[in-house]
Backbone bond lengths (Angstrom), bond angles and torsions (degrees), N, CA, C in turn:
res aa  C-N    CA-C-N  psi(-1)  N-CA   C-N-CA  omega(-1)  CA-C   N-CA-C  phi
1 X - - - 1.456 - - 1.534 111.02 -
2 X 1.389 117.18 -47.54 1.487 126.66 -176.36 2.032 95.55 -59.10
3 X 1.096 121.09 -48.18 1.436 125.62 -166.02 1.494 99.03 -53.64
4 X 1.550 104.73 -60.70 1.820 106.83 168.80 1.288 137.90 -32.71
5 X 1.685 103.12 -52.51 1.299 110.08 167.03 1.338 129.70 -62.61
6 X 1.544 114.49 -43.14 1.490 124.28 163.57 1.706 105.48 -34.15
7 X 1.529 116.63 -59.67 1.668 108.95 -126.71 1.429 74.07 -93.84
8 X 1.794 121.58 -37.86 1.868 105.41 174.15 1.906 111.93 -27.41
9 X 1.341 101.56 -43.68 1.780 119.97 -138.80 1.485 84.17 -73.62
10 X 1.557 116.28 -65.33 1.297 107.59 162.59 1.578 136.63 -11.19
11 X 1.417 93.42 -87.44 1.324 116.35 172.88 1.729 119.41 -25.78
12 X 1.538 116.11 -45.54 1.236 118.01 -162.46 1.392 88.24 -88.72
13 X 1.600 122.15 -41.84 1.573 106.91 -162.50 1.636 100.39 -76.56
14 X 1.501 127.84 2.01 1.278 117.47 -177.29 1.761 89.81 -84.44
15 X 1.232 126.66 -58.55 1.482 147.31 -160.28 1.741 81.04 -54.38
16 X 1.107 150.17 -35.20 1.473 142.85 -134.63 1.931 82.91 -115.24
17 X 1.026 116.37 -72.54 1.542 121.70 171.99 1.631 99.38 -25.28
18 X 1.606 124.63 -70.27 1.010 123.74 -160.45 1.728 110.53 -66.25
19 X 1.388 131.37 -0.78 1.346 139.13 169.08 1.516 118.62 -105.93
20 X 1.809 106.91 13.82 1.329 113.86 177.60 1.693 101.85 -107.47
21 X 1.524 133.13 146.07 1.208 111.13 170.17 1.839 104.64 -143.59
22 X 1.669 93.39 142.17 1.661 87.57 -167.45 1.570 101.38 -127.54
23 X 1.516 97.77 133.49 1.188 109.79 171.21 1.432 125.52 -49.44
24 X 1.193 136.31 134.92 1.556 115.64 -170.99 1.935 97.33 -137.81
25 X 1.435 108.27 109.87 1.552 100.23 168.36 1.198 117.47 -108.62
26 X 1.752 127.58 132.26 1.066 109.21 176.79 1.511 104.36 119.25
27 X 1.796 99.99 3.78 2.021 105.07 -170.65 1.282 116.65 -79.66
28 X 1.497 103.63 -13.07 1.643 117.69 -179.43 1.233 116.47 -56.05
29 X 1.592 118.38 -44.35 1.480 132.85 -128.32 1.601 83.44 -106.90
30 X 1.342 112.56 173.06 1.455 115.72 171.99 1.140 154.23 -44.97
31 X 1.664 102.79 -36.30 1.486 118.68 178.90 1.609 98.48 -79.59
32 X 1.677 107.74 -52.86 1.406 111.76 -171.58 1.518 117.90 -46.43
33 X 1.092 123.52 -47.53 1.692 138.16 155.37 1.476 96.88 4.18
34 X 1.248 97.27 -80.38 1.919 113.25 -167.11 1.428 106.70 -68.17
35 X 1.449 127.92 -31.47 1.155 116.57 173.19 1.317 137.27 -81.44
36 X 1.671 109.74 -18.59 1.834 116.20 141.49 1.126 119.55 -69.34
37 X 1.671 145.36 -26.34 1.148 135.16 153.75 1.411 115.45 -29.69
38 X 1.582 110.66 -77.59 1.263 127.10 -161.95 1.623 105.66 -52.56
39 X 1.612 96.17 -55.90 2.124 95.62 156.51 1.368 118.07 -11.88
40 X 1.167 109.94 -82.48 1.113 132.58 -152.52 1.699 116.54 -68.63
41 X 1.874 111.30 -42.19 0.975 108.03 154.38 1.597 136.64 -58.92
42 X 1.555 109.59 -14.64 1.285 114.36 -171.71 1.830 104.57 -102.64
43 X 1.935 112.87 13.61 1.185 106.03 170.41 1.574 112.66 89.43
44 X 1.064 120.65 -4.35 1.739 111.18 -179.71 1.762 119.33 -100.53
45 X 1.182 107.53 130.53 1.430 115.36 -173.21 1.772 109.76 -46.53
46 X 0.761 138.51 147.06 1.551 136.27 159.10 1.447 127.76 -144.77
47 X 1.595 98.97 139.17 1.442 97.33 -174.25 1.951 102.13 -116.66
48 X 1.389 87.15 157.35 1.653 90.47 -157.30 0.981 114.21 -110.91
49 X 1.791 145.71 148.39 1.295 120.60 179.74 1.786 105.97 -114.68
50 X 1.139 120.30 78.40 1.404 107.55 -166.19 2.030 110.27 -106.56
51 X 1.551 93.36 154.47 1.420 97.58 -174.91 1.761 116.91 -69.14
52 X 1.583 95.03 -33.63 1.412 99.71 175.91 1.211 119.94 -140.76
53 X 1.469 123.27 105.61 1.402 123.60 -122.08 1.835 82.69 -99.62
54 X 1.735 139.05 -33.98 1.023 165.13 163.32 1.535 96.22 -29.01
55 X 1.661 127.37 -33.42 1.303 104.06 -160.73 1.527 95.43 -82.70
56 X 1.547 108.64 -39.43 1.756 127.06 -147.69 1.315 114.17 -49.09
57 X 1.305 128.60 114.94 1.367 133.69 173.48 1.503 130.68 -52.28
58 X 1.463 95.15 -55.16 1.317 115.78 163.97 1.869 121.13 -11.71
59 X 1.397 127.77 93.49 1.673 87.09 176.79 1.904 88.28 -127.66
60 X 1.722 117.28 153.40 1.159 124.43 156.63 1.332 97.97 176.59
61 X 1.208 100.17 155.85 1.721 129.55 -172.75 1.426 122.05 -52.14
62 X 1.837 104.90 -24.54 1.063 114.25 164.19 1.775 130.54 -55.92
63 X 1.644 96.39 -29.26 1.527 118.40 178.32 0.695 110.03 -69.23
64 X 1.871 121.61 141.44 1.258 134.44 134.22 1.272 111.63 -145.39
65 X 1.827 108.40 134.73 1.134 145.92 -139.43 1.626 120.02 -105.96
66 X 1.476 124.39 70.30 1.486 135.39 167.09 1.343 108.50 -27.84
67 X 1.164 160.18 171.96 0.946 168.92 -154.60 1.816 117.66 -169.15
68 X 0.785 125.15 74.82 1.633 125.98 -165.27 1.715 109.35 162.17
69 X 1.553 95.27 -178.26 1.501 119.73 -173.00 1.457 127.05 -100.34
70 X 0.974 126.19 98.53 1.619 131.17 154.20 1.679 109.13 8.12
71 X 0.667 114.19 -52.89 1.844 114.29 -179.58 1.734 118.77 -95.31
72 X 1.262 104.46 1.59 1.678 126.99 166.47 1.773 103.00 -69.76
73 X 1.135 132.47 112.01 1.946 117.06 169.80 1.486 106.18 -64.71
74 X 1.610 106.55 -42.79 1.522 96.09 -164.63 1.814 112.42 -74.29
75 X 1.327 100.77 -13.96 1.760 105.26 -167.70 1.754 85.62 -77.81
76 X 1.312 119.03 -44.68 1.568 112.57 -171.29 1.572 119.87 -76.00
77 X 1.895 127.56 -9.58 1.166 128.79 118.07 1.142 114.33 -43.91
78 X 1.040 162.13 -107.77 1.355 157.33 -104.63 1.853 115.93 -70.29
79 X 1.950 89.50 -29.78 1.034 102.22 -171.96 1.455 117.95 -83.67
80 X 1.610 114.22 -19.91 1.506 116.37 -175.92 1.720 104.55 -119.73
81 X 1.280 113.36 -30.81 1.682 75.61 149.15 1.131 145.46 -5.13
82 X 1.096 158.90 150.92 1.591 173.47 -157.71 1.497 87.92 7.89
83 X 0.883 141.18 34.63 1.903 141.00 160.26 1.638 106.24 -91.65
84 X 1.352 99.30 145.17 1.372 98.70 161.61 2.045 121.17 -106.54
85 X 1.282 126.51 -5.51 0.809 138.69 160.99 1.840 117.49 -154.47
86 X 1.735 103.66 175.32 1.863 103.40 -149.69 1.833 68.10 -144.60
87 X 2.173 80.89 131.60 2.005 97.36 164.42 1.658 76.54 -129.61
88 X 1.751 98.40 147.90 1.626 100.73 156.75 1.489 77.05 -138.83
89 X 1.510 92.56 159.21 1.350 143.67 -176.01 1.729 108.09 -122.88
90 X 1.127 104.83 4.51 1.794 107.44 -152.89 1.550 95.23 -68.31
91 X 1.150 123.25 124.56 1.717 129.11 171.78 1.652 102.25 -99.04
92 X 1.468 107.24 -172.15 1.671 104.33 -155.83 1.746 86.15 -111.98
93 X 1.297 129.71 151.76 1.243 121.67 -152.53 1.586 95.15 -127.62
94 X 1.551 125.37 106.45 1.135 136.42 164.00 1.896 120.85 -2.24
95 X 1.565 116.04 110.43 1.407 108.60 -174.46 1.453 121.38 67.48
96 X 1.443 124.72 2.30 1.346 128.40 169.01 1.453 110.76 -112.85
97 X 1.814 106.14 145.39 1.455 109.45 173.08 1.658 131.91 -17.68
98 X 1.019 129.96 175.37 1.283 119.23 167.54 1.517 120.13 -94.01
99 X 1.744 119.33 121.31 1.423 125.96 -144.13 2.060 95.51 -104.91
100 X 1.811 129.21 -26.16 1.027 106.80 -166.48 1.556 125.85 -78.71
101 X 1.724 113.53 -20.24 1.385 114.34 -173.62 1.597 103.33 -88.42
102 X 0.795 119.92 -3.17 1.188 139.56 -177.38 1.754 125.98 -71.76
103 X 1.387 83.38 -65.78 1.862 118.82 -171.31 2.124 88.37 -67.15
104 X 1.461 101.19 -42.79 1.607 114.78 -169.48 1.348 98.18 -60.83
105 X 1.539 113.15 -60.52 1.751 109.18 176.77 1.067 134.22 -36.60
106 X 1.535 104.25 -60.23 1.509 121.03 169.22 1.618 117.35 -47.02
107 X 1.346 122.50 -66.24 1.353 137.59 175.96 1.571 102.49 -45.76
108 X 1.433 126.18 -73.28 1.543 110.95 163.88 1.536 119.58 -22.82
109 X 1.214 127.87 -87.76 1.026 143.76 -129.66 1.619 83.62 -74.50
110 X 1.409 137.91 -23.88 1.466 135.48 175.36 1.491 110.37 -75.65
111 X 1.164 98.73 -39.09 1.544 94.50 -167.01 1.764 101.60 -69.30
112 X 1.576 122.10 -38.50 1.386 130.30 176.92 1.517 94.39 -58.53
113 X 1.006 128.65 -50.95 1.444 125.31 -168.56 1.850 117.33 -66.19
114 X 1.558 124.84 -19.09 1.268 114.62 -161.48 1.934 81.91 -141.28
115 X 1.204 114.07 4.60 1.380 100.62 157.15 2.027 117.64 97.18
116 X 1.775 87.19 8.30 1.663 81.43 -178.71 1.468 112.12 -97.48
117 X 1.489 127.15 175.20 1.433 137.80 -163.52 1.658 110.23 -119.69
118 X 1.579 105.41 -55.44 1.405 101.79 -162.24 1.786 103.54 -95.65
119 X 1.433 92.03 148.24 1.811 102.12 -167.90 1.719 90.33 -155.05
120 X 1.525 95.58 110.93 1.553 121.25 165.03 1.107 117.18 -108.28
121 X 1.724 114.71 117.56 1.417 99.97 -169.65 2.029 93.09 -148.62
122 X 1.446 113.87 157.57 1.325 122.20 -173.13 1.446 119.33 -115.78
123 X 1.531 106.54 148.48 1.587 108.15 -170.30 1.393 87.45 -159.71
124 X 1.689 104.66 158.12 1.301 117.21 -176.81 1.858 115.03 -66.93
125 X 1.385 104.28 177.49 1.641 99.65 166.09 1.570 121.94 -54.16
126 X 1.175 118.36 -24.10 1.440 136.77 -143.03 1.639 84.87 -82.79
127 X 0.708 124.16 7.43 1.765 98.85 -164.78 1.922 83.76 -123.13
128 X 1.357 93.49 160.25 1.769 104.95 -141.13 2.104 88.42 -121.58
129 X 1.459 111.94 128.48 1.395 92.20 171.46 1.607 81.98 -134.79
130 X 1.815 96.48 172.67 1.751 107.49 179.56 1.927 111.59 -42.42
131 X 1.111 105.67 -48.08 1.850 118.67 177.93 1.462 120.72 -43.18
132 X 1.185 130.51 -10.24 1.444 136.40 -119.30 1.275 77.76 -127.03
133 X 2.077 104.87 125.66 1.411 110.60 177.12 1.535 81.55 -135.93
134 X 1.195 136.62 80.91 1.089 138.70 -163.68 1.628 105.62 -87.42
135 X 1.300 116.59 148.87 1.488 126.37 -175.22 1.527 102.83 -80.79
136 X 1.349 126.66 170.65 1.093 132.06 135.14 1.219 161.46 -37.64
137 X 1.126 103.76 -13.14 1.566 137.11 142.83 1.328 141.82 -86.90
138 X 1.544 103.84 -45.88 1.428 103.72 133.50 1.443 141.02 -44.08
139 X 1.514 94.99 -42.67 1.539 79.93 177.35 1.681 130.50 -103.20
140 X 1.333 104.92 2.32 1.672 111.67 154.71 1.640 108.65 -65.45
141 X 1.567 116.05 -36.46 1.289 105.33 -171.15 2.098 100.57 -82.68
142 X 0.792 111.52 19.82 1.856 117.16 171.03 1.222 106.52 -96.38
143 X 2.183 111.47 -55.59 1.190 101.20 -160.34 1.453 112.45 -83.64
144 X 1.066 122.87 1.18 1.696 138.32 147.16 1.011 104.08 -31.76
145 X 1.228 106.44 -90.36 1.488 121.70 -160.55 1.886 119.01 -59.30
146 X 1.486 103.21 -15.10 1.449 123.18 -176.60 1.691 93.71 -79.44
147 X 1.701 111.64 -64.81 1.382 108.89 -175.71 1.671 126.17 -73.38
148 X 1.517 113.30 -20.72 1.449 110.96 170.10 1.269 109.04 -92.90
149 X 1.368 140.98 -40.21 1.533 139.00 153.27 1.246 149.38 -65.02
150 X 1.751 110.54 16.01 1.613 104.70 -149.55 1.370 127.72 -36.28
151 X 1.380 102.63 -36.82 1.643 99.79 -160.62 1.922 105.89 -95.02
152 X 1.312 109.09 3.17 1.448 96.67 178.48 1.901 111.56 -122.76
153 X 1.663 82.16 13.36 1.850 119.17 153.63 1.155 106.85 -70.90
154 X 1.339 114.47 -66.63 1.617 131.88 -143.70 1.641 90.74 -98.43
155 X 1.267 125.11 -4.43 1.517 111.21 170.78 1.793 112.67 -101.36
156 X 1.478 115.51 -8.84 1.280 116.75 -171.87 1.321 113.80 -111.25
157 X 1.776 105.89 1.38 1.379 108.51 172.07 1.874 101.00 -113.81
158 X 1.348 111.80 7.08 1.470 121.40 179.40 1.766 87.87 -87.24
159 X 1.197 126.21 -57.99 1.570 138.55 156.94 1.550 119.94 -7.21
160 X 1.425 74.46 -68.86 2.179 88.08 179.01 1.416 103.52 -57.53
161 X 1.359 125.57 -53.65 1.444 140.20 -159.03 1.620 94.73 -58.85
162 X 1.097 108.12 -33.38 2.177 104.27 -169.55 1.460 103.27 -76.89
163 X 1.734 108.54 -40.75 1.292 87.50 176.75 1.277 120.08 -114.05
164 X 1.208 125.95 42.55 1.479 142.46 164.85 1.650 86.93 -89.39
165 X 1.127 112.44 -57.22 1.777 104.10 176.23 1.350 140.49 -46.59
166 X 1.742 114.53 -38.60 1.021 146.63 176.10 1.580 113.20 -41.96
167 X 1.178 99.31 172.46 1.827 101.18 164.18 1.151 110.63 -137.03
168 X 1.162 116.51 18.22 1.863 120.28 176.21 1.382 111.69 -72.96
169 X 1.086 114.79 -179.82 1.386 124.97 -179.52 1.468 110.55 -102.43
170 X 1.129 121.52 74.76 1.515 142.38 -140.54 2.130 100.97 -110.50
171 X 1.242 117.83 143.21 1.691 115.56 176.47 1.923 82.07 -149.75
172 X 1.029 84.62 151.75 1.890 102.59 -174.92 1.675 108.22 -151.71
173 X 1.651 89.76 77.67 1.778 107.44 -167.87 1.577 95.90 -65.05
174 X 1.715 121.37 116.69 1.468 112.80 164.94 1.795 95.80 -97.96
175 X 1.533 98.48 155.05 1.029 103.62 162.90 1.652 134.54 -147.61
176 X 0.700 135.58 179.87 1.864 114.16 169.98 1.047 131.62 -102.52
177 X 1.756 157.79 -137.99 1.189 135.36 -167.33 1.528 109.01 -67.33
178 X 1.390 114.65 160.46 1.628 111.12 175.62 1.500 102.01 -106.91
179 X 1.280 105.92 141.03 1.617 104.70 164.20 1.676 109.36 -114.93
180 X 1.135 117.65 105.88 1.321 142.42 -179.08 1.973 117.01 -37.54
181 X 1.013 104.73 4.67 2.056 111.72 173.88 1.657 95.94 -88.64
182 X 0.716 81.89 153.61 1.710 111.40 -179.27 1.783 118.51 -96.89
183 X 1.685 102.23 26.29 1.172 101.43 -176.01 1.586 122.19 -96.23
184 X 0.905 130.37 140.85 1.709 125.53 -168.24 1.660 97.60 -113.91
185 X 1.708 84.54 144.31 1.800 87.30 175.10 1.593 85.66 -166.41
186 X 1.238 107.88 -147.16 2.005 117.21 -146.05 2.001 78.22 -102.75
187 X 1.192 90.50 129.70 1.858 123.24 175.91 1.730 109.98 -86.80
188 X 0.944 107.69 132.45 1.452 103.44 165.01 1.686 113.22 -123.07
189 X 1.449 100.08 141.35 1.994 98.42 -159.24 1.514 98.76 -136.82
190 X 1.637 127.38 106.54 1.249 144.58 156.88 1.123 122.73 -87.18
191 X 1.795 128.02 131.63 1.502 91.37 164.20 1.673 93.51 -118.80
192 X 1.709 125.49 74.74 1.276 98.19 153.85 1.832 76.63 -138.34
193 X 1.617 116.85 2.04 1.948 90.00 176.08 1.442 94.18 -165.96
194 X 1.061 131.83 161.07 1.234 149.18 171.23 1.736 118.75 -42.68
195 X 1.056 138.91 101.50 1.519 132.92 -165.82 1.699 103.13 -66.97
196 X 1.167 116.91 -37.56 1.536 111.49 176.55 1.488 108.82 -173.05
197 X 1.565 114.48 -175.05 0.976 120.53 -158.91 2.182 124.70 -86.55
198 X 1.259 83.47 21.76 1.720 92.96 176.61 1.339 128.04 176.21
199 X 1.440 117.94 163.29 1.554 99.73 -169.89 1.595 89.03 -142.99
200 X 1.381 119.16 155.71 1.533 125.49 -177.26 1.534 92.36 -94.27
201 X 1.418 120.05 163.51 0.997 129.73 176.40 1.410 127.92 -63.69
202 X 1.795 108.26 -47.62 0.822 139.53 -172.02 1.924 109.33 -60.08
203 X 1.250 112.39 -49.83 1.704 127.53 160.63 1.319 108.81 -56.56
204 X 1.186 111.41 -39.80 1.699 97.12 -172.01 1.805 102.96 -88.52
205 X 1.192 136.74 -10.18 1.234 141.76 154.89 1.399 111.37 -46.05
206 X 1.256 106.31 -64.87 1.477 128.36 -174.49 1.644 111.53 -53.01
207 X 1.118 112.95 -38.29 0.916 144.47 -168.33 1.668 109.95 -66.22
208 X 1.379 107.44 -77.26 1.622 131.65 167.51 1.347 94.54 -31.20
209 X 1.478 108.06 -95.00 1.489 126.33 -179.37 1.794 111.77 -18.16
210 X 0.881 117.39 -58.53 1.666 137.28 178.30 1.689 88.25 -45.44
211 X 1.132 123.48 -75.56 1.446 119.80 -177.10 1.720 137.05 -34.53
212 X 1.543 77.19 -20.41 1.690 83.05 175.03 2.122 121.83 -61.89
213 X 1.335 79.14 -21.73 1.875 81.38 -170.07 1.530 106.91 -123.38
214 X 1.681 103.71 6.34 2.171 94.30 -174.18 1.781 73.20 -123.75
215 X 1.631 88.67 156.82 1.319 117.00 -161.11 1.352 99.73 -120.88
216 X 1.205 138.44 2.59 1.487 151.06 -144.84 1.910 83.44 -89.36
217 X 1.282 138.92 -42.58 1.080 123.23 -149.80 1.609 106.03 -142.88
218 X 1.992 110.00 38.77 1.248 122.22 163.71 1.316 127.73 -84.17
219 X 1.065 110.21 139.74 1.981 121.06 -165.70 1.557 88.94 63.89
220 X 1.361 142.39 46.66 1.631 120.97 154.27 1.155 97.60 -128.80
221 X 1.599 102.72 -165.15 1.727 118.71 -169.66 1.311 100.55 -143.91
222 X 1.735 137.64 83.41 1.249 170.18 170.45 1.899 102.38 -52.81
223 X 1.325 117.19 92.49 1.217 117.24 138.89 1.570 127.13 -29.27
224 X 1.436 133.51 88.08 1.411 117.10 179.86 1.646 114.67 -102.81
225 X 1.094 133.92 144.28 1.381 126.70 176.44 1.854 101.57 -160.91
226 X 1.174 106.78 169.14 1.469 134.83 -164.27 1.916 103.53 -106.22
227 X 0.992 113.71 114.13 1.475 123.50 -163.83 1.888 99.43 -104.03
């Protein structure tokens, strides 16, 4: 009887997942990879906003495939429409304009427009909020990124600033280097400094995704890393 009840319990929260659908920008690129996986294993529909939809490996029924650019307004309507919540993954793309204050505008101003709340979105350690008691290590690895990057510094903390303003139900996972395996293990989550020096991909998937339904780390800016 207990086995029944379990796989019912299942069953409905899979059927309930599959009537949720989340915008995802940013699924193309590397990190995002693992974070439509994990989607997908956990049952939720997703629609995608990719530049070149021809390369994407990815294939299942759960998908559906936007066609356009992060810094487009109408491509980032199109894309969150009928969604009930928005993850970007969107990184800043070598020799092209600057894509994060941007991608943030757009995505706001859609979600105000078609009525959604929650917006999970990722940025490196480097970006600086009032909370921030950052270590010494942390903060050589900022002013790095301040003096070899200025302007894709000064565009991801222009980012924070929109939705530090906002009233959405907004999380802005920073984190530090990624290591690209798909292995999961025990997370460590600060929000005044960086817990250590890297995070697997695969955890920070897990991770994102997880955010959609815990409230523990709305309107903040969550240190995430791999312990």
């Amino acid at each position: 009887m207990e086995r029944i009840v379990v796989y019912c319990q299942n069953f409905i929260e899979k059927k309930m997942k599959q009537q949720i659908r989340i915008a995802v920008l940013g699924g193309g690129g590397r990190t995002g990879k693992y974070l439509v996986n994990n989607l997908i294993d956990r049952g939720f529909q997703i629609k995608l906003l990719l530049r070149k939809p021809e390369e994407f490996q990815i294939t299942s029924p759960l998908i559906e495939i936007i066609k356009g650019d992060a810094t487009d307004p109408e491509a980032i309507r199109n894309l969150v429409q009928g969604c009930q919540a928005v993850i970007s993954t969107v990184g800043q793309r070598p020799g092209e304009p600057m894509v994060a204050s941007r991608a943030v505008t757009n995505v706001l101003e859609a979600m105000n427009e078609f009525g959604l709340k929650r917006f999970i979105s990722l940025a490196g350690l480097n970006v600086d909020t009032p909370s921030d008691r950052k270590s010494a290590e942390t903060s050589i690895a900022t002013e790095w990124m301040k003096t070899n990057f200025p302007e894709i510094h000064t565009d991801r903390q222009k980012a924070y600033a929109f939705l530090a303003e906002c009233t959405l139900d907004w999380t802005l996972v920073r984190v530090p280097f990624i290591e690209f395996v798909n292995a999961t293990g025990e997370l460590a989550i600060n929000q005044e400094d960086c817990p250590s020096n890297k995070i697997n991909a695969g955890n920070l998937a897990v991770f994102l995704a997880d955010q959609l339904f815990d409230e523990t780390y709305i309107r903040k800016s969550p240190f995430v890393a791999s312990i």
